[in-house]
N, C-alpha and C positions, 0 to 999 in steps of 0.2 A: 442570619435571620434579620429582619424590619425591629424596628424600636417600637414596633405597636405590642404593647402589654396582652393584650386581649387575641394575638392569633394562638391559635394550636398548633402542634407540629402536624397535624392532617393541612389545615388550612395552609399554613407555610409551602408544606408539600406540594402540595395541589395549587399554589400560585407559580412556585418556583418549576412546576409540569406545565403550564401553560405562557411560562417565561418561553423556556425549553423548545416549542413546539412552534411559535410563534416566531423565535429566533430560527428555528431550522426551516421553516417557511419561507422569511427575509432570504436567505442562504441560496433556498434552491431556485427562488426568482431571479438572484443575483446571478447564478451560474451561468442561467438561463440566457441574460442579458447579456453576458460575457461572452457565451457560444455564438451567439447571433453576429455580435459585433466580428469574432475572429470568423465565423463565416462568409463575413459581407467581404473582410479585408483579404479574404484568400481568395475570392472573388476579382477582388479588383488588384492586387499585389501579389499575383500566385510564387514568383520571384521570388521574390521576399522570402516566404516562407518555407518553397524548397532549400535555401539557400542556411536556414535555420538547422532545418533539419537534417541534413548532412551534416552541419558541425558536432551537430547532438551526437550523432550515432558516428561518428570518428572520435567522439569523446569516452563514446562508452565503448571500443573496440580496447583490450589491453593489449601493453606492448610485446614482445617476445622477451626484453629486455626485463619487466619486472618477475620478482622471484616468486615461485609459489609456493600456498603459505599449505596446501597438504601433501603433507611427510609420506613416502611409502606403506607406512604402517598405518596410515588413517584411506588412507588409495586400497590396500589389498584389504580391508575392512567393509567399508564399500561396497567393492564388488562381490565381498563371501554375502553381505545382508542381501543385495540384488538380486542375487542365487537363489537365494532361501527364498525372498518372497515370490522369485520366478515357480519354484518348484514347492506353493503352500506350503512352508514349511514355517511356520509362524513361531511356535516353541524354540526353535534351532534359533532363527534371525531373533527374537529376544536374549537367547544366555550369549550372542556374542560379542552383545559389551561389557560383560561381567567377567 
């Protein structure tokens, strides 16, 4: 809260809501600005930018090599719930983590 004696916790409130809304305003102009500018530079550097993307998405393919972290028992659990909700079976897919 401000060192002014004299607000309320409404008044507080209701500065620190138009803190809030004003700062999410700055935000979405800033975004704004930001989309413009990577539109102009895909525009003119399309390169570039294909050249990003690819790296992204071989960064998010995993290897065969790393282990996986669900166990059989958490796999055949899975698919009994997917069953259940395939065939409304709503009561069933709830007691089967119990």
């Amino acid at each position: 809260m401000t060192d002014d004696l004299f607000n309320t916790a409404t008044d507080e409130v209701n500065r620190l809501v138009t803190e809030l809304s004003e700062t999410k305003e700055a935000l979405r102009d800033l975004s704004g600005k930001l989309t413009r500018i990577e539109t102009r530079l895909k525009r003119v550097f399309p390169q570039a930018f294909a050249k990003r993307a690819a790296e992204k998405s071989s960064e998010r393919q995993p290897s065969g090599s790393e282990a996986s972290t669900l166990t059989p028992e958490t796999l055949r659990l899975y698919e009994e719930l997917v069953e259940h909700a395939r065939n409304d079976q709503v009561e069933a897919a709830k007691s089967c983590h119990r």
